[in-house]
C-alpha positions as CSV (number, residue, x, y, z in Angstrom):
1,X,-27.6,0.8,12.4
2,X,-27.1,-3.1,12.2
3,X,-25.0,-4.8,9.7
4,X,-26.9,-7.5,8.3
5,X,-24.4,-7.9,5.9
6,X,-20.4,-9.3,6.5
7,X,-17.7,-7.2,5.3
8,X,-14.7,-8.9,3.6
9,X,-11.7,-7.4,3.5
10,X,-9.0,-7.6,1.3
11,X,-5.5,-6.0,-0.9
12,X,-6.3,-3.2,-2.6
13,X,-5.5,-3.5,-6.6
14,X,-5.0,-1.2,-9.6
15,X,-8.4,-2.9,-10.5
16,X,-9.7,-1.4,-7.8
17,X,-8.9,2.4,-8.2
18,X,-12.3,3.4,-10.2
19,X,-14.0,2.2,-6.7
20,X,-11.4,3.7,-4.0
21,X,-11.2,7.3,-6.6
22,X,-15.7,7.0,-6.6
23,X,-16.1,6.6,-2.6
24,X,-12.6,9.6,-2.0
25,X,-14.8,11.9,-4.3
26,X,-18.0,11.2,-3.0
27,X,-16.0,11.9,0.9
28,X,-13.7,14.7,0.6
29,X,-14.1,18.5,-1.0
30,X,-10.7,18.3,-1.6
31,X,-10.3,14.7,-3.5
32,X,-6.7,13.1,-3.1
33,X,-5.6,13.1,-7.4
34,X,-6.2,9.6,-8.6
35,X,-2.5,9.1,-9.8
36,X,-1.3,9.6,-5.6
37,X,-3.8,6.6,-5.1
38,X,-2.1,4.1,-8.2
39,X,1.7,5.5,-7.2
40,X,0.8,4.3,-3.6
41,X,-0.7,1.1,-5.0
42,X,2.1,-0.1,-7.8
43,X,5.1,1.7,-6.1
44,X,5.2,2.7,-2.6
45,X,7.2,-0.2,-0.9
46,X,6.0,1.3,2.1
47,X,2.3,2.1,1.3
48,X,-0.5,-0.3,1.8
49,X,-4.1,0.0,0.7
50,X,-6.8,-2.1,1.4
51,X,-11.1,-2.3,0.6
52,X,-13.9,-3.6,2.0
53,X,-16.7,-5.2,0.4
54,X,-20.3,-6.3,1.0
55,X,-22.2,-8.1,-1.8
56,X,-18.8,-8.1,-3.9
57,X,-18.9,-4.3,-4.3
58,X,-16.8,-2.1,-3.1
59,X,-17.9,0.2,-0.1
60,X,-14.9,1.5,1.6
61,X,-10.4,1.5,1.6
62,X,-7.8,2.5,4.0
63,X,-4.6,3.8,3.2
64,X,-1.5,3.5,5.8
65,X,2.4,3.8,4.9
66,X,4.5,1.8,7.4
67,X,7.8,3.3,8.2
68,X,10.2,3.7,11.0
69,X,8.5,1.6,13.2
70,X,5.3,3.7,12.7
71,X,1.8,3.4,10.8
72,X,0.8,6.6,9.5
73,X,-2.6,5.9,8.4
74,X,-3.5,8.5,5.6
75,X,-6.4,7.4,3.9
76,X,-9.6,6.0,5.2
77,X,-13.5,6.6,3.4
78,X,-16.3,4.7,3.2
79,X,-19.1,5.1,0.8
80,X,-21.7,7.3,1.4
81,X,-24.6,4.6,1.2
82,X,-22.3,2.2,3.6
83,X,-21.6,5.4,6.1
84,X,-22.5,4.3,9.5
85,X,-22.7,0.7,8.9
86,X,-19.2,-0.4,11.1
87,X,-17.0,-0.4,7.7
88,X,-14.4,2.1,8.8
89,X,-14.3,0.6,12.0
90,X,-13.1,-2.8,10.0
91,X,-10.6,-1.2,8.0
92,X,-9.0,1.0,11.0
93,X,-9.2,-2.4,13.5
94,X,-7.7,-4.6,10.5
95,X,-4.5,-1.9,9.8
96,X,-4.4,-1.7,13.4
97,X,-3.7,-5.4,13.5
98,X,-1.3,-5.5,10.5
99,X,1.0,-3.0,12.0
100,X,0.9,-5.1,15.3
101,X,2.1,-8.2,13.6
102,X,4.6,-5.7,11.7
103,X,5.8,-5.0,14.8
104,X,5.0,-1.3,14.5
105,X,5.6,0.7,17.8
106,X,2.8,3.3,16.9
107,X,0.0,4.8,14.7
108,X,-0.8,7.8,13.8
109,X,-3.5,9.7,11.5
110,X,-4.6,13.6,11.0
111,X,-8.1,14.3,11.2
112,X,-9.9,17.6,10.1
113,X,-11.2,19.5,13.4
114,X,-14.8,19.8,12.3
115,X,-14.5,16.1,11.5
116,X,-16.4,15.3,14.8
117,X,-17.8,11.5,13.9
118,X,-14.4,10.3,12.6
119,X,-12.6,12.0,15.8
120,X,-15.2,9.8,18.0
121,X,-14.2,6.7,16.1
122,X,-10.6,7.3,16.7
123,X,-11.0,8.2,20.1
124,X,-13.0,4.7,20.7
125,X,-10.1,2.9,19.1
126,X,-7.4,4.2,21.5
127,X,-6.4,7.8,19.3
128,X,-5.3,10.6,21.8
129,X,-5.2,13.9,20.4
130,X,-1.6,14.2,20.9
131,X,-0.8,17.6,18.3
132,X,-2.1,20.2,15.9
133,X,-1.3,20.9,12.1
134,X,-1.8,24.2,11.5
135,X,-4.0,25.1,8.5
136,X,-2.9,21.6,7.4
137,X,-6.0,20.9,5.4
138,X,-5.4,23.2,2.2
139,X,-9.2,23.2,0.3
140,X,-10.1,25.6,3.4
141,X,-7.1,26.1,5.6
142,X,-8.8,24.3,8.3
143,X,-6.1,22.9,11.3
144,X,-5.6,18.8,11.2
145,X,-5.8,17.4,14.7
146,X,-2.9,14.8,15.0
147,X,-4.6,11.8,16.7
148,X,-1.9,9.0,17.8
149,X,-1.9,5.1,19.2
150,X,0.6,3.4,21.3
151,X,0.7,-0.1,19.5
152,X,3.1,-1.7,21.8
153,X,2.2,-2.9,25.4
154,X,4.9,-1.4,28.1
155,X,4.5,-3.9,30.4
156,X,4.9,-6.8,28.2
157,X,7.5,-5.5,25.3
158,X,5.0,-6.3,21.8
C-alpha cells in the first residue's frame, strides 16, 4: 500500500491518551489498563511515548523505557484503518534513532509467537530472535519471542 499521506511524529501527551487507549483496544485482546499508559506518560523518568499522525489525527504510538544503556521498547500499535500503511515502521525507525543519539548500547522488544507480520517488521529492522518468554503473554498463555538490536557499531565504538 502507498502512503500518499506524510506521517508526523511527535511527544506523546496526557491529551493524547483517549487516542493511544482507542488504537491499544482496537490492537490487543488483552488491552494494557489506561492508568499504566498516563503513569508512563506523567511519571516514568525513564518511559517515553510517542504518536504518529496523518491529517492531525492520531493513527499510531510507541512506547520504549530507556535504562541501563538499553531501549526496551514495550508498546507499539497502529490503528486499524492506518495498518499496513508504513506507520509502525516510523515509530520503531524514530525510537531506534532516539536511543542512538541516547547513546543506548541495545534494544529490545517481546513479540507474541503468532504475531507473524510484526515479527517480519522486526526482523527487517535488524531484531534477532535472541530468547523465549514462556507463557509470557497472560490473556492466553501464549510464549513472547524476545527479539533484540545491537545499537552500537563494533568497529567504530557508537
Amino acid at each position: 500500500m502507498t502512503l500518499t499521506r506524510s506521517i508526523m511524529l511527535r511527544a506523546a501527551s496526557v491529551r493524547d491518551l483517549k487516542a493511544i487507549w482507542e488504537i491499544e483496544e482496537a490492537s490487543y485482546a488483552a488491552p494494557w489498563p489506561k492508568e499504566t499508559f498516563f503513569v508512563d506518560i506523567t511519571f516514568n523518568a525513564d518511559a517515553k511515548y510517542f504518536v504518529a499522525l496523518v491529517d492531525k489525527r492520531i493513527v499510531g504510538f510507541i512506547g520504549g523505557w530507556f535504562k541501563e544503556g538499553k531501549l526496551h521498547i514495550v508498546n507499539v500499535a497502529t490503528h486499524p484503518a492506518s495498518r499496513k500503511s508504513g506507520v509502525a515502521k516510523q515509530l520503531v525507525l524514530f525510537l531506534l534513532d532516539l536511543a542512538r543519539d541516547l547513546k543506548m548500547e541495545s534494544a529490545f522488544l517481546e513479540v507474541r509467537r503468532s504475531n507473524v507480520a510484526a515479527q517480519r517488521l522486526y526482523e527487517g529492522l535488524g531484531f534477532a530472535v535472541t530468547g523465549l518468554r514462556s507463557m509470557y503473554y497472560p490473556d492466553n498463555l501464549e510464549d513472547g519471542l524476545l527479539m533484540t538490536k545491537e545499537l552500537r557499531s563494533a568497529h567504530t565504538g557508537d
